[in-house]
C-alpha positions, 0 to 999 in steps of 0.5 A: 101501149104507151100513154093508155093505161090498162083498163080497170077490168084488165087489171084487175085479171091481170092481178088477180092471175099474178095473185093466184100464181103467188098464192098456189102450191103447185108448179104448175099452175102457178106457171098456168096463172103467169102464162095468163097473165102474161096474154093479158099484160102484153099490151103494156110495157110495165105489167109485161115486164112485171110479169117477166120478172115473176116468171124469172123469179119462179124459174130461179126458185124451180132451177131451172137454168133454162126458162130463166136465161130465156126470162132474162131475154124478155126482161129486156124486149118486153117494155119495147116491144109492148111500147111499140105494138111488137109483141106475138097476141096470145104467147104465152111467154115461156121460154120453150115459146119463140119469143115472135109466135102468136098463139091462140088466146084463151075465149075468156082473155079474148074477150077480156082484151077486145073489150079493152 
C-alpha cells in the first residue's frame, strides 16, 4: 500500500512474528512464524520483501535449493505486487505455495488486518 504506513498494532505482529523466527531453534517454527509474518506484510512493499529476504536467508542456511530459488522469485515480485494491491490474501509465501493462491487467513491475522 504505497503511501499507508503499516499500522502501529500490525507492526508490532509483524515484528514480533520475525523476532520469533530469529529467535526459535526449531526449523519448523521458525518457517511457522516467517509464514505469519508474511499474511501480515503483504500489504506493504518493504516488510513483504523483508520477509522474503528472511525466508531466503533461512532456505540457504537449511540448503535447500528449492525454497530459496522460489524466495528468489519473490524478492523480485513482492515490492510490486504489494505496491499494486497484487498479492494472493493469506499465502503464506513458501515456495511449495503458487506464487497467485489465496489461502485462508489465520482468525487472529484476520482480525489483525480488517483492523488495519
Amino acid at each position: 500500500m504505497i503511501g499507508r504506513p503499516m499500522p502501529a498494532r500490525v507492526r508490532a505482529a509483524y515484528r514480533a512474528e520475525m523476532r520469533a523466527a530469529r529467535t526459535t531453534t526449531d526449523p519448523e517454527a521458525r518457517w511457522r512464524h516467517l509464514e505469519r509474518a508474511h499474511i501480515i506484510s503483504q500489504p506493504w512493499p518493504w516488510p513483504h520483501t523483508a520477509n522474503h529476504l528472511a525466508m531466503f536467508t533461512l532456505a540457504v542456511r537449511q540448503r535447500d535449493r528449492r525454497e530459496a530459488f522460489g524466495q528468489v522469485i519473490r524478492i523480485i515480485v513482492a515490492a510490486p505486487g504489494s505496491a499494486l494491491g497484487r498479492y494472493p490474501e493469506g499465502n503464506t509465501g513458501r515456495a511449495r505455495v503458487s506464487l497467485t493462491q489465496p489461502m485462508p487467513l489465520p482468525a487472529d491475522l484476520a482480525a489483525l488486518l480488517s483492523a488495519a
